[in-house]
C-alpha positions in Angstrom: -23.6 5.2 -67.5 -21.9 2.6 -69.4 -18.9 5.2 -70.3 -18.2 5.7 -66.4 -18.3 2.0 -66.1 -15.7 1.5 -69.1 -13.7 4.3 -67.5 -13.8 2.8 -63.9 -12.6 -1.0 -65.8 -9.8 1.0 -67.2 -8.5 2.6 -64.6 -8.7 -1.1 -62.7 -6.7 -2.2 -65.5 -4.3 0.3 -65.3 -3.8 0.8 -61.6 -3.4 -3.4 -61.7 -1.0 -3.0 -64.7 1.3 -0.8 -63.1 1.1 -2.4 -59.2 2.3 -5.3 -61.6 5.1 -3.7 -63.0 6.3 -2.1 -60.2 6.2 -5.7 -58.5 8.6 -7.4 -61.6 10.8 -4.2 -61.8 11.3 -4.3 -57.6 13.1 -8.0 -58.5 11.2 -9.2 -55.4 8.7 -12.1 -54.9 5.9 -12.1 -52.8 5.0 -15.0 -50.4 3.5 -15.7 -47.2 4.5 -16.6 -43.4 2.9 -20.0 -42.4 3.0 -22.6 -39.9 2.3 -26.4 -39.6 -1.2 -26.8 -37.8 -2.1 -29.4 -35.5 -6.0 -30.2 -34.4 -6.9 -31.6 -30.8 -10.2 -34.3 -31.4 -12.1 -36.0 -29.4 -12.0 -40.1 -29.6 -15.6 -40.4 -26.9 -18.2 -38.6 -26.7 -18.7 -35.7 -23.1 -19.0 -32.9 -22.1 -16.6 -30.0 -21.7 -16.0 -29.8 -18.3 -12.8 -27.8 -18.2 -10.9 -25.5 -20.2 -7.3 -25.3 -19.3 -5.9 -22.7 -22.0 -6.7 -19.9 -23.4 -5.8 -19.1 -27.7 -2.5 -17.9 -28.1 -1.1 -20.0 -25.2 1.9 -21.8 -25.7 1.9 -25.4 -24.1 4.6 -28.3 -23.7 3.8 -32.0 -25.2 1.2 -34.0 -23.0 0.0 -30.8 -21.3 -4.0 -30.8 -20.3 -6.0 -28.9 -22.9 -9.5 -29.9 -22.1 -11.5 -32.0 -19.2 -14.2 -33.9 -20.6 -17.4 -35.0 -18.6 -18.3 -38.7 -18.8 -20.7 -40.3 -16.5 -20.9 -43.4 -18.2 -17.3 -44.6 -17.1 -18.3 -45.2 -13.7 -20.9 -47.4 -13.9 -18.9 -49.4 -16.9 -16.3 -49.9 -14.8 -18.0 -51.4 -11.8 -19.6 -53.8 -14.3 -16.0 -54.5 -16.1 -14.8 -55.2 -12.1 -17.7 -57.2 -11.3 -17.0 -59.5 -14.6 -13.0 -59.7 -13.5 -14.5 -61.3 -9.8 -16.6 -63.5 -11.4 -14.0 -64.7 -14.0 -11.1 -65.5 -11.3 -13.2 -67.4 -9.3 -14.8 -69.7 -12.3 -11.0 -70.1 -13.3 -9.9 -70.5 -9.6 -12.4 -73.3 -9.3 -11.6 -75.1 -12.8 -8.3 -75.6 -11.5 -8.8 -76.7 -8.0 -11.4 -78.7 -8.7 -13.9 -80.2 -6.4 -13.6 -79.3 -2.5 -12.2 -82.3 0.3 -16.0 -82.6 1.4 -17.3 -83.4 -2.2 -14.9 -86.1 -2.7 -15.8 -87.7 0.9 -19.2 -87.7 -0.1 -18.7 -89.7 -3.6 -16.0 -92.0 -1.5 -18.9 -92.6 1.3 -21.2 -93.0 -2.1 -18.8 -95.5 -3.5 -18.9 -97.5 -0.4 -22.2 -98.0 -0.1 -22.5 -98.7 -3.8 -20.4 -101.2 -3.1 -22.6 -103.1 -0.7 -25.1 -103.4 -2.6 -23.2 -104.7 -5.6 -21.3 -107.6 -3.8 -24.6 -108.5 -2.1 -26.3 -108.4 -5.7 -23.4 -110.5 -6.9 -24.0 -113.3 -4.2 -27.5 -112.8 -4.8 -27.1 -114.1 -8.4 -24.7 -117.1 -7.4 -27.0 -118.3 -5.0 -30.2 -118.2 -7.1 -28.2 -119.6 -10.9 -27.2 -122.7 -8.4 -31.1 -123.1 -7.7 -31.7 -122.5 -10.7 -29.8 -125.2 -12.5 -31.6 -127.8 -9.7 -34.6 -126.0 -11.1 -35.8 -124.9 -7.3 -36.7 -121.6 -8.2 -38.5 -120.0 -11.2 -36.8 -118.4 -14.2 -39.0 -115.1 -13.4 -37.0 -114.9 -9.8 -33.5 -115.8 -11.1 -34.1 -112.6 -14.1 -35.5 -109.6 -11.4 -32.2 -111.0 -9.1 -30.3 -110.5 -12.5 -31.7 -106.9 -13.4 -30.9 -105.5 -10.0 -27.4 -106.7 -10.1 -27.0 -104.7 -13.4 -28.6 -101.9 -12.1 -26.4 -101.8 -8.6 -23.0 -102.6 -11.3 -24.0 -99.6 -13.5 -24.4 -97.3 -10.4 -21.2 -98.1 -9.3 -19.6 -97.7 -12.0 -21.5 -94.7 -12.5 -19.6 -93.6 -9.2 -16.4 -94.7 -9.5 -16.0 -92.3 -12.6 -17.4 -89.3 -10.8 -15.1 -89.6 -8.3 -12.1 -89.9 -10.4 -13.1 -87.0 -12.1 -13.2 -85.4 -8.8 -9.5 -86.1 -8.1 -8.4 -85.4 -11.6 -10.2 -82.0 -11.2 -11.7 -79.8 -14.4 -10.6 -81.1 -18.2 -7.8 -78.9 -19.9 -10.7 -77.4 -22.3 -12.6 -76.0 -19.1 -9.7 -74.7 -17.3 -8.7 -73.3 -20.7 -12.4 -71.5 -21.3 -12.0 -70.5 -17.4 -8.9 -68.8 -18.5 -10.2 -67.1 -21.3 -13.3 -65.5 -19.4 -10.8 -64.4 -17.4 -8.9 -62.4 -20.0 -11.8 -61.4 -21.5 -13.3 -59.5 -18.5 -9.8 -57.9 -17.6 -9.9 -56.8 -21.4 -13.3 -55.3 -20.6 -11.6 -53.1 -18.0 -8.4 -52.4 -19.0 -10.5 -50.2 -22.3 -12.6 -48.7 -19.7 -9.3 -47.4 -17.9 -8.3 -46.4 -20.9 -11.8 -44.5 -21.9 -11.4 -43.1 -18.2 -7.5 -41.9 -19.6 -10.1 -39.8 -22.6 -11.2 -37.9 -21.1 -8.2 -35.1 -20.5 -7.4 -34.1 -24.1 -3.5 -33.3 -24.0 -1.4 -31.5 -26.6 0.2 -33.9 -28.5 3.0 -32.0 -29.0 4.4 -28.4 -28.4 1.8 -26.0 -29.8 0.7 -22.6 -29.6 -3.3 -23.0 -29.0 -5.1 -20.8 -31.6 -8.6 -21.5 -31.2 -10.9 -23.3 -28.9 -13.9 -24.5 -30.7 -16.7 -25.5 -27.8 -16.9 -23.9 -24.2 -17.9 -25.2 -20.7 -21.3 -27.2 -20.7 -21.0 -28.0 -24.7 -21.0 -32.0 -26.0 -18.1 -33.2 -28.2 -18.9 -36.0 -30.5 -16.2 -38.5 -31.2 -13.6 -37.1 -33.9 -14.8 -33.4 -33.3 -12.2 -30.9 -33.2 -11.8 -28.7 -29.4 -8.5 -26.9 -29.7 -6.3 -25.8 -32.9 -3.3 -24.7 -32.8 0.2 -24.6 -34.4 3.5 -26.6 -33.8 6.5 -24.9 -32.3 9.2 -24.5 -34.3 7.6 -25.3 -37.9 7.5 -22.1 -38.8 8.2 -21.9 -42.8 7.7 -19.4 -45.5 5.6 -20.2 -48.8 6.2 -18.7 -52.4 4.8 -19.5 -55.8 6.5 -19.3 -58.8 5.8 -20.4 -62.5 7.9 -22.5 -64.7 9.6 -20.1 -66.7 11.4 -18.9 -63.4 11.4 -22.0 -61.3 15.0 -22.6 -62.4 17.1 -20.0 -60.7 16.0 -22.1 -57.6 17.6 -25.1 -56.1 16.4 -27.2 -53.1 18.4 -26.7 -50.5 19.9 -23.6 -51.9 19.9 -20.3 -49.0 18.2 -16.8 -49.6 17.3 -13.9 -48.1 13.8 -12.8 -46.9 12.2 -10.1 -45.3 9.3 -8.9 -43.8 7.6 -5.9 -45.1 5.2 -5.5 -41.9 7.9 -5.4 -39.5 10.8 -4.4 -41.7 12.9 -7.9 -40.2 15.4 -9.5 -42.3 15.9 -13.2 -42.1 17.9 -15.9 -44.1 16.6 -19.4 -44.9 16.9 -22.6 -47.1 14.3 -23.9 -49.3 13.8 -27.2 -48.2 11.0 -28.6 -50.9 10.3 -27.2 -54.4 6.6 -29.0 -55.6 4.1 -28.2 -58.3 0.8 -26.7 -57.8 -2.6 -28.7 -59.2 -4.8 -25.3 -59.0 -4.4 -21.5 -59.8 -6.6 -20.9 -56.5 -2.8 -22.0 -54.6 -0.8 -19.1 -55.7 0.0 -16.8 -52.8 1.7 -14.2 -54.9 0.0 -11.0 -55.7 0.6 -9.8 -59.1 1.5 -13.3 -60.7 3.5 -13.1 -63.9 3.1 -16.2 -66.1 1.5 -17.7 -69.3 -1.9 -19.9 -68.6 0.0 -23.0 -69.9 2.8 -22.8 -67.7 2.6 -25.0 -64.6 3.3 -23.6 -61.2 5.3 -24.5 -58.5 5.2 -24.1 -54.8 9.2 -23.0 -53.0 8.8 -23.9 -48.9 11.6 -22.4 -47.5 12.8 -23.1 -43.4 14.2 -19.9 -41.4 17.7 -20.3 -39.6 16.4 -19.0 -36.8 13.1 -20.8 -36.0 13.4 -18.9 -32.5 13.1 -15.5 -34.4 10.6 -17.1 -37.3 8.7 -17.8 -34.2 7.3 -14.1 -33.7 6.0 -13.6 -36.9 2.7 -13.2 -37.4 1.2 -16.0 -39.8 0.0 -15.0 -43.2 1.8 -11.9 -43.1 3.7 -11.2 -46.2 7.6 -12.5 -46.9 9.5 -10.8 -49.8 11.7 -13.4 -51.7 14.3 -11.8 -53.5 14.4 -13.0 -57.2 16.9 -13.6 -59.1 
């Protein structure tokens, strides 16, 4: 038993050995066909309500991808109106002030304030002159006194409500008036823009490739609906160790083709980067020493609009040099 297993290893061995070979002597390298991914999330939570696409649809910038369900706007946004109402008139009535009618009735206050203070004031003339011809008693001269204070602080009591009145509200009032105000249309302006939420729209031009919930299901906030690739980002993705890195400049063009559908294609390589982990490496017989570090070659097709009907992670055969 264990000399059929040894035999089976060395086969492997072999079998791998030579695929290798084969793979150096062809001068070709190995990479794959990728494109630059793009996710659709959620920023409140719903429910889907409609789907608008199907996967493998291509869709223009700003186009609606999903219709979220959110009965809590509604109700927010009769409360966020109800607080704008409210606002306006508290600032409306800072600045205005008080109404005609209020400041009759502190005038027609005044007045009669007024009266009583002038006849106070004669009161106490009268009753000092007694007093000094000691006619009347102290006791009667001080209760005169007390109620002329009392009618003097009254009206003066008055006399600065009713300039207040004219003056209408202090800055500071007017200026907390104003910033209820703001406040509450702050309050409704995010609930319009909450409302605006709930159609998720491609952000760019994409080609939908899957659609993660269906009709009925909740989306959290930050949850991804709808992935899908850019247009036009179409790129092709080699590895290659240090020892042959060099023969490759960025910027430099090369040829390509595509073993599944025999396609030719030329391209520049636009970024040349090193790779942290051997688990990167999209070549399939890699030929290099454990020390050596490895580096990633991106290159861009000419022809994005050809590029564009490849199928992604399909093979591309580098030519080496």
């Amino acid at each position: 038993m264990k000399m059929e297993k040894l035999l089976v290893w060395v086969a492997c061995m072999v079998l791998a050995g030579s695929c290798k070979e084969k793979a150096q002597r062809s001068g070709v390298l190995e990479g794959r066909i990728k494109r630059e991914t793009i996710s659709v999330t959620t920023k409140i939570p719903g429910k889907v309500k409609e789907i608008y696409v199907v996967e493998g649809q291509e869709v223009g910038r700003d186009s609606v991808l999903i219709e979220l369900d959110i009965p809590e706007i509604a109700p927010k946004r009769q409360q966020a109106k109800g607080a704008v109402t409210a606002a306006k008139a508290q600032y409306e009535m800072a600045v205005k002030g008080a109404t005609d009618n209020q400041i009759k009735q502190l005038e027609a206050k005044q007045r009669g304030l007024v009266e009583q203070y002038e006849f106070a004031r004669k009161s106490i003339d009268r009753l000092n002159q007694l007093l000094k011809d000691s006619m009347i008693a102290p006791q009667r001269y001080d209760e005169a006194y007390a109620r002329f204070q009392g009618a003097k602080a009254q009206l003066d009591a008055v006399n600065a409500e009713l300039e207040d009145a004219r003056r209408g509200a202090r800055k500071e009032m007017k200026e907390a008036a104003k910033g209820q105000e703001q406040r509450a249309l702050g309050a409704l302006e995010e609930v319009e823009v909450a409302s605006g939420e709930r159609l998720l729209r491609a952000p760019d031009a994409m080609t939908v490739e899957t659609i993660t919930l269906r009709k009925g299901e909740l989306a959290t906030p930050g949850y991804v609906i709808v992935n899908g690739y850019l247009s036009g980002s179409t790129f092709f993705r080699f590895t290659i160790p240090e020892s042959k890195i060099a023969a490759y400049k960025q910027g430099q063009q090369v040829s390509l083709s595509i073993p599944y559908n025999n396609q030719r294609i030329t391209g520049k390589i636009i970024a040349i980067r090193q790779l942290a982990r051997y688990a990167d490496i999209t070549s399939a017989y890699p030929d290099y020493e454990m020390s050596e570090a490895i580096y990633e070659l991106k290159v861009r097709p000419d022809d994005q609009s050809l590029a564009a009907t490849l199928l992604v992670n399909a093979t591309a055969i580098l030519e080496t040099k």
